[in-house]
N, C-alpha and C positions, 0 to 999 in steps of 0.2 A: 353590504352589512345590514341584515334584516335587524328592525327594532321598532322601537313606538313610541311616541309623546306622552307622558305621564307626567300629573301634580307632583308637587315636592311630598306630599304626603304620600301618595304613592311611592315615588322613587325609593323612598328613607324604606318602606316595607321589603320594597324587591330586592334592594340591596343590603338589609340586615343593619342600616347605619339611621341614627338620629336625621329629623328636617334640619337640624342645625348643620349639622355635617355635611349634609346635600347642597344646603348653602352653600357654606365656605368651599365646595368644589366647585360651583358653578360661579365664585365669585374669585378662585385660582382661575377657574376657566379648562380644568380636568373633565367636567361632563358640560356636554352642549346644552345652551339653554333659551328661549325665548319665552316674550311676555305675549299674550293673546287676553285679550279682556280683562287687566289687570291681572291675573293668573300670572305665576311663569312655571313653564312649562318644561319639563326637561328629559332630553333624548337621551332611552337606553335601550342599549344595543342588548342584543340574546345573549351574548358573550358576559354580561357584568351581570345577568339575573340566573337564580336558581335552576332555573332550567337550562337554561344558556352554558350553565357550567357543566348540567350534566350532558349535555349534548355534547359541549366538546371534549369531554373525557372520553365518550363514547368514541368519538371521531380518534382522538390520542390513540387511544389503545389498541385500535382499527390498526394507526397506522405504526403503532409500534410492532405490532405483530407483521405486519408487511414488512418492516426490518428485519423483525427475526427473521423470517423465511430467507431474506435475503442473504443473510449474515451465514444461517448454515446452509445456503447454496454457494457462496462465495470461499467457504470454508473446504467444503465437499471439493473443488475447482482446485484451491491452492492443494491439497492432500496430492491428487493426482499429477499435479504437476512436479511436486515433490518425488512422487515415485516416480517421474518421468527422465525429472532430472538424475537421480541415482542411478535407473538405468543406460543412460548415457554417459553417466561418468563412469560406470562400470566395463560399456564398451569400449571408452576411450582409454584406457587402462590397457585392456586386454590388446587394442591397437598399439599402444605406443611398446607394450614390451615385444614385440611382433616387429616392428621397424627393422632391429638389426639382421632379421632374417631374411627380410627381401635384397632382392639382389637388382643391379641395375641392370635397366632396360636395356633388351638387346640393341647392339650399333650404337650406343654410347661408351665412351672409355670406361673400363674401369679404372675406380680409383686405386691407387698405391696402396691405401690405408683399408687394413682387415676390419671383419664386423667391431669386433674386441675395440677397434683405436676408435673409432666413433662414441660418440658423446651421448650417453644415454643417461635419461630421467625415467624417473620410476616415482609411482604413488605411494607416499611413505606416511601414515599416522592423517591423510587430507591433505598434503601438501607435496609438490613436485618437488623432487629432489636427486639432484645429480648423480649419478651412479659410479662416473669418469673418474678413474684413478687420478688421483693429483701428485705425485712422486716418482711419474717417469719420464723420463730425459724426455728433451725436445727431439723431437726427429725432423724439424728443417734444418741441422744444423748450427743456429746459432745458439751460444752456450747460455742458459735462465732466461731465457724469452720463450713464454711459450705462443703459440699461436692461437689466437681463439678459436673457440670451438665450432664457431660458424665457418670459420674458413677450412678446417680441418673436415669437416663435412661435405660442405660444398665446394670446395676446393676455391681456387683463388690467392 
């Protein structure tokens, strides 16, 4: 913290306030003070003098502008990751309505159940939503139980 030793008469000029006022701060104990040869003397820092202020504005403004720069790089970042994420959610779309048309691996069973009985979601308004008819008979047999849709997929 760069500063200097200066009379109360001094201080009271660099900081725009009465000797009286530099008193009562050095007798709070807000600015540092000592006595040399009957004198007292009191430390001020660059930061509470005229120039002091303008330098740290100068410093401020330095570093706000370092922010800005930051702010529209970090801004520029999130944009692109936006259009990143859109396009993956665009791909994941065109994947899931594509599911019912693949067909199982060769030397696996197939299942009993056609693409149609399989349980499909679709992107509707931003949100997944089930496609799966809910009004047809159970087909394990027992009567108003249906089977989840997990197991109707994957069997089990």
């Amino acid at each position: 913290m760069a500063g200097r030793w200066v009379d109360v008469g001094e201080a009271s000029r660099e900081l725009g306030i009465s000797s009286d006022a530099v008193r009562k701060r050095v007798a709070r104990g807000s600015l540092e003070s000592t006595r040399q040869d009957g004198n007292v003397l009191v430390w001020l820092d660059e930061s509470r003098t005229e120039a002091g202020r303008e330098a740290q504005v100068e410093e401020d403004g330095a570093l706000v502008e370092a922010l800005r720069d930051q702010v529209t790089y970090l801004k520029e970042q999130l944009d692109i990751r936006t259009e990143e994420l859109r396009e993956h959610r665009r791909l994941l779309a065109g994947l899931i309505e594509r599911v019912p048309e693949l067909e199982a691996p060769a030397g696996e069973p197939a299942s009993s159940q056609t693409h149609e009985d399989a349980a499909r979601v679709t992107p509707r308004n931003g949100e997944w939503v089930s496609t799966t008819p809910v009004d047809r008979e159970p087909q394990n047999g027992s009567e108003g139980v249906r089977e989840p849709w997990y197991r109707r997929w994957f069997g089990g």
